[in-house]
N, C-alpha and C positions, 0 to 999 in steps of 0.2 A: 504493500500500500504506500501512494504516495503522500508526505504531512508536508505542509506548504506552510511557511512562516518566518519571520522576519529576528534580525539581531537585536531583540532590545524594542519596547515600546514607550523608550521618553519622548521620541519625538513625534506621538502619538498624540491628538487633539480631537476632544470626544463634541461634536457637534452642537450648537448653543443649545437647541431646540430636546436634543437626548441626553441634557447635564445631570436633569434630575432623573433621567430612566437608571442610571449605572454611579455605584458609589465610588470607581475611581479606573484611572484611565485605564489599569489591567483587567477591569473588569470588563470595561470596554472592550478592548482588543481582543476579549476573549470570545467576544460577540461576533467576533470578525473571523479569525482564526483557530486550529486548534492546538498549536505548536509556537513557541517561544523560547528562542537563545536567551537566556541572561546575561547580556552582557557588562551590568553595572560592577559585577561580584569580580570584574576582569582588573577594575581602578581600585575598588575598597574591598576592603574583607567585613563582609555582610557580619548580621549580628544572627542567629541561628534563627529567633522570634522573627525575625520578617520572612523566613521561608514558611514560618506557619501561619504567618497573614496573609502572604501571596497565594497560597495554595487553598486559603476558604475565599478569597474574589476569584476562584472559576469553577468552571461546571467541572465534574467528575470527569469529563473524558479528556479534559485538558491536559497538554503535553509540555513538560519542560526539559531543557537540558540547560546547563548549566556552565559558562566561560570559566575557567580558574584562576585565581588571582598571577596578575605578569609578577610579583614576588617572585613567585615559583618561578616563572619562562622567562621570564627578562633579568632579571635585579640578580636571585641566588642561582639560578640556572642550574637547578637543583643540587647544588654541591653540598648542601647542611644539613644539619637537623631541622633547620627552618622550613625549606620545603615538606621535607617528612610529615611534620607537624601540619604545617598548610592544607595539602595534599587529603589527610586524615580527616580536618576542620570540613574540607570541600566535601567528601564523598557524604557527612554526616549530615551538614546541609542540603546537598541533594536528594538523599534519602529520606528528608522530609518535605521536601516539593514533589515526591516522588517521581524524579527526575530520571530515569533511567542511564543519561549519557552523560557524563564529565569532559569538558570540552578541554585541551593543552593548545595553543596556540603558541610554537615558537616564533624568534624572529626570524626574518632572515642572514639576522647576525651571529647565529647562536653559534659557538666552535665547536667543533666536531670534538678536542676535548673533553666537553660535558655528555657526551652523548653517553659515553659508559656510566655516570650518574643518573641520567633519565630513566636507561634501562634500567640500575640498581632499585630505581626509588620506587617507579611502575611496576617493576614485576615482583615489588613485596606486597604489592595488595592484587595477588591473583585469585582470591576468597572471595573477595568483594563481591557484591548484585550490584554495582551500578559500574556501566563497561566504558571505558577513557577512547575518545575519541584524540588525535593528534594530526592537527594542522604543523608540518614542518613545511613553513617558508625556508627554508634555507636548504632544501633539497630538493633535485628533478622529481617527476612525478615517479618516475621509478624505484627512486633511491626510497622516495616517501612508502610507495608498497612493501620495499622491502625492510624498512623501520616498522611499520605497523605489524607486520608476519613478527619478527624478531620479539619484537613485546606484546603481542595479543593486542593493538590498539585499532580500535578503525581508524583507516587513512582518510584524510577530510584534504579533498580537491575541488576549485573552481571549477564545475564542467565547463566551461565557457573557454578553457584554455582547451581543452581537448576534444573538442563538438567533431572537429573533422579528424579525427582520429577510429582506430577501434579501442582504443585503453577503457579500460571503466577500472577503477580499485575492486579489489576483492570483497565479498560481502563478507565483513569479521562479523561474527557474532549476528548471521543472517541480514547486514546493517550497510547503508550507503550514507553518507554523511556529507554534502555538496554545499560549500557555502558561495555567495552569489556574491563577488565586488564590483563590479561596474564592466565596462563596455567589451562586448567579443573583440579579441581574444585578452583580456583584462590588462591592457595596454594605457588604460584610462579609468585610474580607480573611484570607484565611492561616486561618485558625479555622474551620474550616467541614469536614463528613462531607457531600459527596454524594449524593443518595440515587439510587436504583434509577431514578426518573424522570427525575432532571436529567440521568444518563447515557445512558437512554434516549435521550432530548433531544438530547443532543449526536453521539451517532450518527447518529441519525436526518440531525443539521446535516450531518452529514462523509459521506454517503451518498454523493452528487452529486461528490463527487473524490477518492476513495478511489483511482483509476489514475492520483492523482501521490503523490510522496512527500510524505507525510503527518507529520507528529512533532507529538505530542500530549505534553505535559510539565506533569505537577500539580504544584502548588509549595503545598501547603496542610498544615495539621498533620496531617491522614490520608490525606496524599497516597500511602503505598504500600500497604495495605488499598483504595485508591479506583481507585487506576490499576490492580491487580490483577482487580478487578471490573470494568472499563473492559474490560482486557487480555482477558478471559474473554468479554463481547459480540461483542467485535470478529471472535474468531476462530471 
């Protein structure tokens, strides 16, 4: 099945006229969609109670995953205890949004150095029920499959970089995890309106495994107008 939804709903604005239908903008978007990145929990390390606030403003079928704090991917680049501890905080938090995916978002600056720390730190929580997806910007899409195989993570790629390709990432954990930055082939980030055909396009890409689970997440300045129209082909 395909979930169609966007990175973060701050810069989501609930209609003058339906202010008083919904008690807060998540509950809104939740009217809209059924799927949501957290991306705030990527700048601050959330307090545990707002995961159990956020999780009573939506319907029962509501879906989250969850960004991990850049502590981890940027700043300690998991070399510490700090991350360990982070890491821990994260999956505890998600498990109370019922969040099923933990999202790692390297940079593209991350040194290969740290990488046997990544590994160390991930694959001490192979117990866990909530499964780590990993966006590594700082490797091919290849090298990325084969980081994910390596630590059980879903590999998380722009399909917009590989539409004219045959690549797809492997379904880890039965799972496709495709985040959405701006313009084919993402030469032009974040700023970018999708049109009618890139969407097309990208359907057409997700035809072929549509009977695993799918999350399709735009992260663009018209990502909830774009995912909306996504949301409407799909079904």
């Amino acid at each position: 099945m395909i979930f169609v939804g966007c990175c973060g709903w701050g810069y989501l604005r609930i209609p003058r006229d339906l202010k008083r239908s919904f008690k807060s903008v998540l509950s809104y978007y939740a009217s809209l969609f059924d799927l949501v990145e957290v991306n705030s929990t990527f700048y601050t390390v959330p307090r545990l109670s707002t995961a159990k606030r956020w999780k009573e403003e939506v319907h029962s079928n509501f879906l989250f995953t969850v960004k991990a704090s850049r502590i981890i991917t940027h700043i300690d680049r998991f070399s510490t205890e700090r991350s360990l501890e982070l890491v821990s905080f994260y999956i505890e938090f998600s498990k109370l949004l019922g969040a099923p995916i933990l999202l790692f978002q390297l940079p593209s600056t991350f040194p290969k150095k740290n990488m046997d720390d990544l590994v160390r730190i991930l694959g001490g929580f192979g117990n866990t029920d909530i499964k780590f997806a990993l966006e590594a910007r700082n490797l091919d899409i290849y090298e990325r499959e084969e980081l994910a195989k390596l630590t059980n993570t879903i590999p998380v790629i722009d399909p917009f970089t590989v539409l004219d390709t045959n690549f797809r990432p492997s379904p880890i954990f039965d799972t496709f995890y495709f985040r959405l930055h701006g313009v084919p082939p993402g030469k032009v980030m974040y700023r970018y309106d999708y049109t009618d055909s890139d969407l097309g396009q990208l359907l057409f890409y997700l035809e072929p495994i549509k009977g695993y689970n799918v999350y399709v997440l735009f992260n663009n300045t018209e990502m909830y107008k774009n995912a909306l129209r996504f949301k409407e082909m799909v079904s």
